[in-house]
MARPA-113119 format. One record per atom (N, C-alpha, C): residue number from 1; residue in one letter; atom name; x, y, z. Coordinates in steps of 0.001 Angstrom, whole numbers, m for minus. Each point is the difference from the previous one (the first is absolute). Layout:
# MARPA-113119
  num  residu  atome     east    north       up
  NUM       a     CA        X        Y        Z
...
# end
This chain:
# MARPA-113119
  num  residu  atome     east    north       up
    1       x      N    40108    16154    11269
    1       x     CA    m1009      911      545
    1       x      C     m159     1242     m868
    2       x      N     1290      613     m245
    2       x     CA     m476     1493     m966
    2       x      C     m334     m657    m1414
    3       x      N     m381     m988     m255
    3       x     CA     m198     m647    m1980
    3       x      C    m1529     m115      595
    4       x      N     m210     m731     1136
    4       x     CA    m1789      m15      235
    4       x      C     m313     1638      162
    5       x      N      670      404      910
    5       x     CA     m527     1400      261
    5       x      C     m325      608    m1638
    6       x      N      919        5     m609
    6       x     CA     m148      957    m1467
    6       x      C     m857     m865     m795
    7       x      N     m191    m1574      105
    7       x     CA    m1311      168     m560
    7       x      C    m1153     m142      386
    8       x      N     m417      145     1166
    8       x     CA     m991     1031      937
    8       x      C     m318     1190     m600
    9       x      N     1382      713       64
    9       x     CA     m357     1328     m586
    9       x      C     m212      m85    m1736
   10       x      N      176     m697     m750
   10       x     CA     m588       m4    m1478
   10       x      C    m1268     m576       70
   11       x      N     m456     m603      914
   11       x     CA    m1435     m927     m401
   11       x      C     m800     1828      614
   12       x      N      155      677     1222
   12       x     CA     m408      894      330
   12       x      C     m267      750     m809
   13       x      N     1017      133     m464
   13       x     CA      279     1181    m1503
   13       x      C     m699        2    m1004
   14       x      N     m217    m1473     m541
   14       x     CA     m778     m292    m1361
   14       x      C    m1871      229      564
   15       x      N     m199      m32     1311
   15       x     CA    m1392     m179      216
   15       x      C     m372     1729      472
   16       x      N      610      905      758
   16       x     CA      m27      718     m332
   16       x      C       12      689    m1652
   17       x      N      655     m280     m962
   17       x     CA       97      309     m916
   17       x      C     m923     m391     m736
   18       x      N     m634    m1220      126
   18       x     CA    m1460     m564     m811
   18       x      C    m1256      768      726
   19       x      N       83      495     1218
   19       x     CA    m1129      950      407
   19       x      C      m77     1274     m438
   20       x      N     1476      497      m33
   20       x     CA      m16     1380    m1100
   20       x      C     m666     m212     m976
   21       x      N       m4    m1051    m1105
   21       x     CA     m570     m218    m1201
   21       x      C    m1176     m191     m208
   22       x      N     m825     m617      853
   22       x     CA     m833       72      896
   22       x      C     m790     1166     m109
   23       x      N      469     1048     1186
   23       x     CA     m365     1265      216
   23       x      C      104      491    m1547
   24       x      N      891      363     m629
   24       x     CA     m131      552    m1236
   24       x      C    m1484     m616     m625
   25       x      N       21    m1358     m414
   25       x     CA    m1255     m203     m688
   25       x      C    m1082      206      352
   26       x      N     m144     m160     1359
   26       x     CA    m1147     1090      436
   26       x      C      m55      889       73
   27       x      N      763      896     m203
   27       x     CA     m199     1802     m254
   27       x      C     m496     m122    m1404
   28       x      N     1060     m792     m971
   28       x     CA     m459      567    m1558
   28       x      C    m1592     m406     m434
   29       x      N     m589    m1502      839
   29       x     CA     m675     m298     m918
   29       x      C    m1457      800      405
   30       x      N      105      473     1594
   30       x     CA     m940      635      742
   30       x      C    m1396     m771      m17
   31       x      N      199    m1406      278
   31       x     CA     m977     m597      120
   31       x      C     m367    m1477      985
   32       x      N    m1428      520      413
   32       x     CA       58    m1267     1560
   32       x      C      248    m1390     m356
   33       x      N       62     m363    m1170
   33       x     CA      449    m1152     m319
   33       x      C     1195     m584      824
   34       x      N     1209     1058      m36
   34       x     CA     1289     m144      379
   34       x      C      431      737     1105
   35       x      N     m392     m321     1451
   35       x     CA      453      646     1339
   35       x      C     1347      374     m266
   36       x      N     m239      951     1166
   36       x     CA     1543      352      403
   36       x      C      726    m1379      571
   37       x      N     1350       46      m60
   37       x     CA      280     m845     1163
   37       x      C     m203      218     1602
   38       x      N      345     1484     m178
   38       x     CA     m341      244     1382
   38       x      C    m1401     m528     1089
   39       x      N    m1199      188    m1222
   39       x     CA    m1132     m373      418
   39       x      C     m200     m814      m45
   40       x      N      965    m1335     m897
   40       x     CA     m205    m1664      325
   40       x      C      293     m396     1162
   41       x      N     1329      929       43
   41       x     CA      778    m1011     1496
   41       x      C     m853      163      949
   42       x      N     m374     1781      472
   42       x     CA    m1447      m99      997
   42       x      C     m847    m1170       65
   43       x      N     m593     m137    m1159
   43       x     CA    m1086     m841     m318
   43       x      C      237    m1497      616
   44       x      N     1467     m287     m379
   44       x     CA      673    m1138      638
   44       x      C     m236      179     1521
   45       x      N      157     1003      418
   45       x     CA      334      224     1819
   45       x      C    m1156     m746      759
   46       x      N     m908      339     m720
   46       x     CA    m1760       22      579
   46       x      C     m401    m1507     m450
   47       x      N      775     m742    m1011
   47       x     CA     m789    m1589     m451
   47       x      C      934     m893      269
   48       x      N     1050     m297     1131
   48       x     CA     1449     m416      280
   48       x      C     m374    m1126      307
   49       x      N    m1175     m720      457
   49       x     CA     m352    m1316      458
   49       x      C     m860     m998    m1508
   50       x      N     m651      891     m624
   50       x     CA     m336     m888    m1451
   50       x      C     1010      179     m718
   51       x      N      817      962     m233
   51       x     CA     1421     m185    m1195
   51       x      C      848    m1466      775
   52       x      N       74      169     1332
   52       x     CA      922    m1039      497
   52       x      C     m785    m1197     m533
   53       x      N    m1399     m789      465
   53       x     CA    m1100     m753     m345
   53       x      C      511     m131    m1396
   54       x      N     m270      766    m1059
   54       x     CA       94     m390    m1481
   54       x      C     1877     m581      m30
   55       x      N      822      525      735
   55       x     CA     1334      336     m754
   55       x      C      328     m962      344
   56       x      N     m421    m1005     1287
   56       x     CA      311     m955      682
   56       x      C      m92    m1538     m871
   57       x      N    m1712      345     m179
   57       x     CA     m565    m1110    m1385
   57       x      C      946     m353     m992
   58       x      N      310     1275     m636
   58       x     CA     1157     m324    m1033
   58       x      C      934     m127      141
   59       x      N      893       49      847
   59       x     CA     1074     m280      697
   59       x      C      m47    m1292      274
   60       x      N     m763     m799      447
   60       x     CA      m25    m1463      365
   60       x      C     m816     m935    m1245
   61       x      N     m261      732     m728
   61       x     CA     m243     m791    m1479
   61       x      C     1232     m209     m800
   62       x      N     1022     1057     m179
   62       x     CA     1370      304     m682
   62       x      C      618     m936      889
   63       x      N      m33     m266     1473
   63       x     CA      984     m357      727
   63       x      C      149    m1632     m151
   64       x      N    m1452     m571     m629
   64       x     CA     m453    m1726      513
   64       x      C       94      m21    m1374
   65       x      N     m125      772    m1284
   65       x     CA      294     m119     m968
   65       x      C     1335     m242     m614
   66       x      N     1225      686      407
   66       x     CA     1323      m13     m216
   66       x      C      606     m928      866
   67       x      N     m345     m350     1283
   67       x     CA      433    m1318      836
   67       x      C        0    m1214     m712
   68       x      N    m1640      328     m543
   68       x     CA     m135    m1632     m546
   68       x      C     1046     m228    m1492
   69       x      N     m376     1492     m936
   69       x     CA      947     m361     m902
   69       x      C     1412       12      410
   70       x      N      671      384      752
   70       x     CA     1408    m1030      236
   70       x      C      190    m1356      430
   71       x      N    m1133     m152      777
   71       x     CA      321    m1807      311
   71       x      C      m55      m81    m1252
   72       x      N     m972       m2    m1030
   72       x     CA     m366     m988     m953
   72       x      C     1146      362     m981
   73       x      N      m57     1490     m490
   73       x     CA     1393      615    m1132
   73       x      C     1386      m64      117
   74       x      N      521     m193     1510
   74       x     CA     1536      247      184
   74       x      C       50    m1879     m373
   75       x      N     m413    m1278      200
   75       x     CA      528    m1075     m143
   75       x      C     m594       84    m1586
   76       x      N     m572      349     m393
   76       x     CA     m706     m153    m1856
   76       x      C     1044      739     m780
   77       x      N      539     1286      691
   77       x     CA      820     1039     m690
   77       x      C     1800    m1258     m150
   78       x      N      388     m643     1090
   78       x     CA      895     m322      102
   78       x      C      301    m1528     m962
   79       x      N    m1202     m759      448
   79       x     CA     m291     m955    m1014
   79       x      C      244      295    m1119
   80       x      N      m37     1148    m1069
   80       x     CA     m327      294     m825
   80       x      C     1711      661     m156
   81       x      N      259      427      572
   81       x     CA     1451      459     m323
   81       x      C      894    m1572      290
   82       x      N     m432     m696      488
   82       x     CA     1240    m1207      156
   82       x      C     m182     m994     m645
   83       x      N    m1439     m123     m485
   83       x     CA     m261    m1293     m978
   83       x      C     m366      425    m1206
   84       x      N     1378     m288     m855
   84       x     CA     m589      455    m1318
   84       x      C    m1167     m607    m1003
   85       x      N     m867    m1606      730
   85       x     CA    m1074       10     m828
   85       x      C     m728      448      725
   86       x      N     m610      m91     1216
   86       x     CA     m662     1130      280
   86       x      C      m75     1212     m611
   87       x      N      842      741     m298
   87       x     CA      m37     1186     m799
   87       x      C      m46      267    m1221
   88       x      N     m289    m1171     m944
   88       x     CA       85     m317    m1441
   88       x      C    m1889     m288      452
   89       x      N     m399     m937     1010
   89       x     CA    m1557     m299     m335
   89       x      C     m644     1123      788
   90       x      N      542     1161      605
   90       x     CA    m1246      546      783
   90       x      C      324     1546     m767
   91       x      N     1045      330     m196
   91       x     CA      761     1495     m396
   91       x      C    m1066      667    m1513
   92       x      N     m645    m1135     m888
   92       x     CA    m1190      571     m788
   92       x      C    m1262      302      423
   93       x      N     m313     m670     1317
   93       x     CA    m1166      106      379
   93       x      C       98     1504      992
   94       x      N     1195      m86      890
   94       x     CA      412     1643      666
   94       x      C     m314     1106     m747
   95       x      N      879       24    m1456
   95       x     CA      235      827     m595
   95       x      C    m1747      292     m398
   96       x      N     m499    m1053     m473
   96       x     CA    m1935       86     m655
   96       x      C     m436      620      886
   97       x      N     m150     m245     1682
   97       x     CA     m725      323      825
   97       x      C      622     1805      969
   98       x      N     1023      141     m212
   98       x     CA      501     1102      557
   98       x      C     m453     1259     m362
   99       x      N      161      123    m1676
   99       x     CA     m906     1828     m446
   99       x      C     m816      m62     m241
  100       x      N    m1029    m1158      436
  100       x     CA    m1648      m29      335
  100       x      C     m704     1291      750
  101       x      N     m684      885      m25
  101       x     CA     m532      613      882
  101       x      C     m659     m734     1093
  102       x      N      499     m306     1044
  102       x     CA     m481    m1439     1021
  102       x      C    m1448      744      748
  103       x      N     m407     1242     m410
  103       x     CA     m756      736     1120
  103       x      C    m1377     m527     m526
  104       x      N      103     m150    m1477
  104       x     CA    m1493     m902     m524
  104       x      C     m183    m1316      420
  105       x      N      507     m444      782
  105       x     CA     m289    m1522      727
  105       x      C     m656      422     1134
  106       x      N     m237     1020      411
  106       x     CA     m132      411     1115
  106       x      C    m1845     m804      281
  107       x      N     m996      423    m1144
  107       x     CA    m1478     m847     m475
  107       x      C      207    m1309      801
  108       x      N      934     m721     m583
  108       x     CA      m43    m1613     m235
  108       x      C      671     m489     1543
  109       x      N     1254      742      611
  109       x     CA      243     m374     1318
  109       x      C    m1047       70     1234
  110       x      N    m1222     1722     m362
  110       x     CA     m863      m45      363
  110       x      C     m997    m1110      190
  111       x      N     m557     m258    m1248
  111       x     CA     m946    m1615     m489
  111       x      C      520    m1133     1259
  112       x      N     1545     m616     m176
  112       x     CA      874     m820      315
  112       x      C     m247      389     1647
  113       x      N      164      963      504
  113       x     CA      733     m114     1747
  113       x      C    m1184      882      428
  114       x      N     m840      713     m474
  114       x     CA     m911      799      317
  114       x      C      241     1595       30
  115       x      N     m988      235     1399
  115       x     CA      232     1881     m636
  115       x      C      744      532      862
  116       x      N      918     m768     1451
  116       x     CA     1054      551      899
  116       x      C     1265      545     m473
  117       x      N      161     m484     1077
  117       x     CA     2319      180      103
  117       x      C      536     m719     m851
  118       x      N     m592    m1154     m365
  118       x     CA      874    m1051     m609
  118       x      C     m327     m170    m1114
  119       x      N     m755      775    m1045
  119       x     CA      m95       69    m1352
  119       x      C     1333     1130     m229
  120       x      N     m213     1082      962
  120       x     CA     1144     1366      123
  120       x      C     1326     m670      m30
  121       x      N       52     m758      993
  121       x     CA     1408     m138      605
  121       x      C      599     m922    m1198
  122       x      N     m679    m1134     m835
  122       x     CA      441     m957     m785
  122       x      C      452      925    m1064
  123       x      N    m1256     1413     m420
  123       x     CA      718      468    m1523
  123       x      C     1096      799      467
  124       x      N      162      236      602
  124       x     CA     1088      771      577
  124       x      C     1496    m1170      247
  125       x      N     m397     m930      207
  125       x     CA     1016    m1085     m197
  125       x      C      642     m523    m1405
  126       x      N    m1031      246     m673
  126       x     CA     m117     m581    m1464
  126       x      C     1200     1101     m529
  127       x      N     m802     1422      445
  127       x     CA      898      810     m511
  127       x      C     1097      407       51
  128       x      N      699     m444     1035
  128       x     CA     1569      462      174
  128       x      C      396    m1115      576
  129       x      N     m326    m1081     m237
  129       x     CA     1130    m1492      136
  129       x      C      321     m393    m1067
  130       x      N     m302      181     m774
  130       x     CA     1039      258    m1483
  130       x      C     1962      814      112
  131       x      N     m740     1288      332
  131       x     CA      958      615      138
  131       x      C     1450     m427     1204
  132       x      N     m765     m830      496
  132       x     CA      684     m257     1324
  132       x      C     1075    m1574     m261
  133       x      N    m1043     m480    m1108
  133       x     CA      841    m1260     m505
  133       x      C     1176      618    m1071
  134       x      N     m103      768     m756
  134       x     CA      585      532    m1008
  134       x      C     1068      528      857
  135       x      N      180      776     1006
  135       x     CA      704      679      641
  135       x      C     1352    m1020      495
  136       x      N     m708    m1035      632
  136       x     CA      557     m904      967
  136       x      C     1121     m798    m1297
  137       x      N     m612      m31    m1082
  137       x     CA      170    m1236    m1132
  137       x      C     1236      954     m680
  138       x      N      182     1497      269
  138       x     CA      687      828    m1014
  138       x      C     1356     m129     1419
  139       x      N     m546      m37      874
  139       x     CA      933     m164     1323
  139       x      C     1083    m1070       93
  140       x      N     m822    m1216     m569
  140       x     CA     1003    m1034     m544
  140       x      C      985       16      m75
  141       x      N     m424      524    m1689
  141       x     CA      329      134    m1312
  141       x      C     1334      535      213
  142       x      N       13     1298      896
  142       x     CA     1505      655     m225
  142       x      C      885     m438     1488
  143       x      N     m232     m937      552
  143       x     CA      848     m817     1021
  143       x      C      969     m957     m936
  144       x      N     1160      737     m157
  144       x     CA     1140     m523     m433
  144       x      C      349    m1563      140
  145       x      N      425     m962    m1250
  145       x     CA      216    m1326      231
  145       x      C     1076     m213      667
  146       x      N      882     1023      260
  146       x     CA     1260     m547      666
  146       x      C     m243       17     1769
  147       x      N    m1407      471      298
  147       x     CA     m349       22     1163
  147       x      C     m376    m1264      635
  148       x      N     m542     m509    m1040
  148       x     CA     m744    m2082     m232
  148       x      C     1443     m503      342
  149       x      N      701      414     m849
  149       x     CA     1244    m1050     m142
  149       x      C      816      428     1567
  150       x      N     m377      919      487
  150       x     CA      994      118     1467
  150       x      C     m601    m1034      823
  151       x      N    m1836      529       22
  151       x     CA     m554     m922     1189
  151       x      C      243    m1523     m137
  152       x      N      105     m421    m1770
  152       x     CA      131    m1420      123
  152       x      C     1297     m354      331
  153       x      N     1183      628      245
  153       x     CA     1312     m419       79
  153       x      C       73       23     1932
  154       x      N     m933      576      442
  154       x     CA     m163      m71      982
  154       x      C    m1259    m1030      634
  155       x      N     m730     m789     m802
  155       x     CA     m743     m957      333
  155       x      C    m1304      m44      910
  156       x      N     m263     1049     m143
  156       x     CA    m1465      829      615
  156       x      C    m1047     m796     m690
  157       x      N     m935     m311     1182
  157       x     CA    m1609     m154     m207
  157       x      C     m632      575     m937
  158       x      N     m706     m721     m956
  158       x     CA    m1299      844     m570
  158       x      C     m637     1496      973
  159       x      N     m245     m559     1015
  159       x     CA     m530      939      715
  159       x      C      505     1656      592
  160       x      N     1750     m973      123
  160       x     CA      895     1236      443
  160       x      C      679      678    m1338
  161       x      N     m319     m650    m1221
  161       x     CA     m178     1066    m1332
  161       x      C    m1104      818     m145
  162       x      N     m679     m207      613
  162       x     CA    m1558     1298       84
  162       x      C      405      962     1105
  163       x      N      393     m778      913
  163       x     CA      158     1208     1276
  163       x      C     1128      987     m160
  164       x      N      996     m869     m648
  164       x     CA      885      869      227
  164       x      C      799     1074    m1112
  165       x      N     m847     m661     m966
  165       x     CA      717      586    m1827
  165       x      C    m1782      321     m695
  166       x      N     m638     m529      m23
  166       x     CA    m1116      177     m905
  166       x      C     m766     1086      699
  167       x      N    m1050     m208     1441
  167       x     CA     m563     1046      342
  167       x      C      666     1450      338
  168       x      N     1038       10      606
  168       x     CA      837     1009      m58
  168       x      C      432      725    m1265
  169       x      N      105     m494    m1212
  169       x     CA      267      945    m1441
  169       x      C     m940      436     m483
  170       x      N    m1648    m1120      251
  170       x     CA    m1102      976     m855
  170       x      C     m633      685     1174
  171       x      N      453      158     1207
  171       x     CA    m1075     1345      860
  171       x      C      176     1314     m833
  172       x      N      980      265     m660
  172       x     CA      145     1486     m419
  172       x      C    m1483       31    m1447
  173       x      N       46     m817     m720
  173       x     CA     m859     m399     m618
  173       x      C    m1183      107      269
  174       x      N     m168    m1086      980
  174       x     CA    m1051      121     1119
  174       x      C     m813     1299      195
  175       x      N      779      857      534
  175       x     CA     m424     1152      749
  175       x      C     m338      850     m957
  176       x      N       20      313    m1071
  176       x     CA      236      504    m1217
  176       x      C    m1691     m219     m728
  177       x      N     m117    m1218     m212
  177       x     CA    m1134     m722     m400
  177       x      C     m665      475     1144
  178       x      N      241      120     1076
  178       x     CA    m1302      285      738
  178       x      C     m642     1091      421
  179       x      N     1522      946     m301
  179       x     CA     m587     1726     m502
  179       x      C    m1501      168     m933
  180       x      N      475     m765    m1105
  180       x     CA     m562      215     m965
  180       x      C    m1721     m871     m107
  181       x      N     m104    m1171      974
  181       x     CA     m687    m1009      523
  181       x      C     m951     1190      825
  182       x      N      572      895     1296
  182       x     CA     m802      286      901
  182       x      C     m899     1647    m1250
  183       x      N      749      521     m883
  183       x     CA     m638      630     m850
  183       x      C    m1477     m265     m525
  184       x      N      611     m972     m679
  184       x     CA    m1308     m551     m948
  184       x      C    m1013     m707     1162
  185       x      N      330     m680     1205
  185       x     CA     m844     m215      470
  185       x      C    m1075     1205      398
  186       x      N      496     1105      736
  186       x     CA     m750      718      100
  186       x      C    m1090      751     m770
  187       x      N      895       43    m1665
  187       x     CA     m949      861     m509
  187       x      C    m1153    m1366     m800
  188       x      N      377    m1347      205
  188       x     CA     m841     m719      m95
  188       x      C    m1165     m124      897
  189       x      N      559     m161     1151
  189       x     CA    m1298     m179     1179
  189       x      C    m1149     1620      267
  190       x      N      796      669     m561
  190       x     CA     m680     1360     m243
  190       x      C    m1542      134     m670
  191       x      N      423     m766    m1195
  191       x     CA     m916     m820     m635
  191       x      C    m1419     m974      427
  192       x      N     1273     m738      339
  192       x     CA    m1169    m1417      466
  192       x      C     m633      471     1351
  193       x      N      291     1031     1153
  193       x     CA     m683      338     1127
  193       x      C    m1142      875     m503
  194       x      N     m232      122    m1345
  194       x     CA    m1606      846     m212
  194       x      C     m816    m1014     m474
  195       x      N     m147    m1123      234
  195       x     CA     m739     m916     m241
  195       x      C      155    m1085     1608
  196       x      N    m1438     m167      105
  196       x     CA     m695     m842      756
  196       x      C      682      460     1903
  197       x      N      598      832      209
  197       x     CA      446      145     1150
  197       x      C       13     1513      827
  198       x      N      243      m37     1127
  198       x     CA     m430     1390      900
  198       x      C      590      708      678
  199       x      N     1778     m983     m207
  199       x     CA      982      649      761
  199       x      C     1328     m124    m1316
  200       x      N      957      898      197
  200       x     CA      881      193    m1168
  200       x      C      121     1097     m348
  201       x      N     1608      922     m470
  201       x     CA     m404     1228     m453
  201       x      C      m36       25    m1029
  202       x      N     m200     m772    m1223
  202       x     CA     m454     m117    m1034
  202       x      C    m1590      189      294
  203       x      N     m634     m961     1040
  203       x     CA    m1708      654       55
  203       x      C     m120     1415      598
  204       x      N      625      516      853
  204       x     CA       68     1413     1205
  204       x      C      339      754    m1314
  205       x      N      844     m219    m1106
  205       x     CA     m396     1303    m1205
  205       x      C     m617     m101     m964
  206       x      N     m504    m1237     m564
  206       x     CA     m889      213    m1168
  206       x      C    m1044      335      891
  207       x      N     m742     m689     1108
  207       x     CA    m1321      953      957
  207       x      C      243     1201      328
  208       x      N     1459      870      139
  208       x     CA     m505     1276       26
  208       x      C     m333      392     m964
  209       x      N      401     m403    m1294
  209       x     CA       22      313    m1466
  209       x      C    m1360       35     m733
  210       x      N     m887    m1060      636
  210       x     CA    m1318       63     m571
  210       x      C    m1066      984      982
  211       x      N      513      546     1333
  211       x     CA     m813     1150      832
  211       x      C      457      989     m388
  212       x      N     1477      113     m743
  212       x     CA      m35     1106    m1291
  212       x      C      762      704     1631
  213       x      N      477     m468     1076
  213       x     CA      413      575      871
  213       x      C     1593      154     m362
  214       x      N      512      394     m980
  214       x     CA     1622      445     m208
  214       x      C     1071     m128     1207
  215       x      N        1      928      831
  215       x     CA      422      303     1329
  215       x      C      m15    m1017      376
  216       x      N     m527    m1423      116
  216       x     CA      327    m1290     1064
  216       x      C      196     m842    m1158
  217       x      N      182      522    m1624
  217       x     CA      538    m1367    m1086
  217       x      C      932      708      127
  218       x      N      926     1117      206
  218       x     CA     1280     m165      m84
  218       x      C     1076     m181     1590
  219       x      N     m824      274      498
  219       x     CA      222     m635     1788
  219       x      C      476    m1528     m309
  220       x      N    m1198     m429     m931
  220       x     CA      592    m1708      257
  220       x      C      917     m290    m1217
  221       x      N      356      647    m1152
  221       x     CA      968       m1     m834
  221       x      C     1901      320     1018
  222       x      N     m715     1169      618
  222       x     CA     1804      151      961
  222       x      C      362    m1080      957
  223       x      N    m1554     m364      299
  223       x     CA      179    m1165      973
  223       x      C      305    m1220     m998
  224       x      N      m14     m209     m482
  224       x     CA      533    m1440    m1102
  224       x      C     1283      272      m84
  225       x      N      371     1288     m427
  225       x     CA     1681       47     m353
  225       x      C      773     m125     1490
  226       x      N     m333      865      915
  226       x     CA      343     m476     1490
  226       x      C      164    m1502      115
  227       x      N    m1119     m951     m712
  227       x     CA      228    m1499      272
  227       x      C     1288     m399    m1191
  228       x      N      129      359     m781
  228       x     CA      581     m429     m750
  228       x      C     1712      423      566
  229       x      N       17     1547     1043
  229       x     CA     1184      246      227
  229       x      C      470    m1128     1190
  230       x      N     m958     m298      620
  230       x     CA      104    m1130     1192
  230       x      C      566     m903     m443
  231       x      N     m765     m965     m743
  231       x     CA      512    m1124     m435
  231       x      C     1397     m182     m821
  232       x      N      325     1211     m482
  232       x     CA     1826      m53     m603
  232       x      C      477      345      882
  233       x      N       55      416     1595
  233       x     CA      694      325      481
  233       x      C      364     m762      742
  234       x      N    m1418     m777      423
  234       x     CA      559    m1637      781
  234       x      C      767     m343    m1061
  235       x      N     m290     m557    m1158
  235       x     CA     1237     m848     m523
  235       x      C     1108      606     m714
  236       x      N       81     1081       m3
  236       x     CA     1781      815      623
  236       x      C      230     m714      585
  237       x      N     m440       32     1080
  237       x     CA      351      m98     2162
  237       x      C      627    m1488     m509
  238       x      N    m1422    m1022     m253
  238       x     CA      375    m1327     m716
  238       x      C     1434      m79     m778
  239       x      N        7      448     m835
  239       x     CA     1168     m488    m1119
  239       x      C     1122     1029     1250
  240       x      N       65      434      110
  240       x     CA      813      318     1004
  240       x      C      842    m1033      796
  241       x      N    m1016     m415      813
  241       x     CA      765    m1026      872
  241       x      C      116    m1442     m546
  242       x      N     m467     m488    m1071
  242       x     CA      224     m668     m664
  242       x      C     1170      m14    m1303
  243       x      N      136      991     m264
  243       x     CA      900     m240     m981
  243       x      C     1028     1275      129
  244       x      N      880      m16     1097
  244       x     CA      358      803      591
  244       x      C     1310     1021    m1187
  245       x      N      941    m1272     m589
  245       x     CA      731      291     m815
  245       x      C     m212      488     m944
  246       x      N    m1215      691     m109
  246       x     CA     m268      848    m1227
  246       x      C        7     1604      316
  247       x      N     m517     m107     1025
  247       x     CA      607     1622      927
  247       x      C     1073      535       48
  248       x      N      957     m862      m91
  248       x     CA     1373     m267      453
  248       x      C      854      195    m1373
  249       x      N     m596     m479    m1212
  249       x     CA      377      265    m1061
  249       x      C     m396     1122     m546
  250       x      N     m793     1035      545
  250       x     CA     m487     1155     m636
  250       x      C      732     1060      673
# end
């Protein structure tokens, strides 16, 4: 309880402290471009039902996006760490397709699935199920052979080698990759929500941005990072009760 409490009080600390900085840059630069914070958060008070509307959109694009890439990445990631031709025929094509900028497919998924959710939700899949296989596959990788050699001296199932030795060593992995997964998704879908759609806070700030209305583009900029503080905090909460012995080791 006092390790959550204190970091309660540092996440407090750092956001207070990014509004100071904040406030400073709007004193120096003295221009309406860049509200106060004070006068965003107002601004927030008065539009609490469309920030929710936009924040919601993206929230459930990130959410059906990262679901799907674990069904498909956590058995591709593992494959790939346990079969070494698998990982001799697919590990050039990973490596080709990974420091692609994936956000220029964004045209062609359009063309492909049309102008909804599911051109969004696929590049957004494209884009961080990579990372999620790589993660899972590096998760493997450092699961000790003398761990193989216990379960087989003990005569365990294929199956009860996944349950009980394999998924359990790469969650730390896991969770890790998906820090970095729920990142890029966001500042991807950020992107792809200013094209063809009406809800998203990627659309709620480039439209304040083109009414040249400042005061409600940075309303929906705090409101994005608010989403972004949400979603790591569920999967804290997540890796939490899932991978408990890592708490325990800190």
């Amino acid at each position: 309880m006092m390790k959550d409490k204190k970091i309660t009080e540092n996440k407090l600390l750092g956001f207070i402290s990014f509004l100071f900085l904040w406030e400073l840059l709007h004193l120096l630069l003295k221009t309406h471009t860049v509200p106060s914070p004070v006068e965003t958060i107002a601004y927030m008070l008065t539009v609490p039902a469309a920030l929710a509307t936009h924040s919601c959109a993206s929230i459930l694009r990130v959410a059906a996006s990262v679901g799907i890439s674990l069904i498909v990445g956590v058995p591709a990631g593992i494959l790939l760490g346990i079969h070494k031709t698998c990982r001799r025929l697919l590990s050039p094509l990973l490596y080709f397709l990974y420091p692609i900028p994936k956000i220029a497919f964004l045209p062609v998924f359009m063309l492909l699935f049309g102008l909804g959710n599911a051109s969004k939700i696929i590049l957004v899949i494209f884009i961080i199920i990579f990372q999620i296989m790589l993660s899972v596959r590096d998760g493997v990788d450092q699961i000790s052979a003398l761990y193989f050699r216990v379960m087989d001296s003990f005569c365990v199932s294929a199956l009860q080698r996944y349950r009980y030795l394999i998924l359990p060593a790469i969650l730390p992995q896991l969770f890790t990759g998906l820090r970095i997964s729920i990142g890029i998704a966001l500042a991807s879908l950020f992107f792809a929500e200013n094209y063809a759609t009406t809800y998203g806070i990627g659309y709620y700030i480039l439209s304040a941005w083109t009414k040249m209305n400042y005061t409600e583009m940075f309303s929906g900029i705090l409101a994005l990072g608010f989403v972004g503080i949400l979603l790591f905090q569920i999967l804290d909460r997540v890796e939490m009760h899932m991978v408990p012995w890592l708490k325990k080791e800190k």
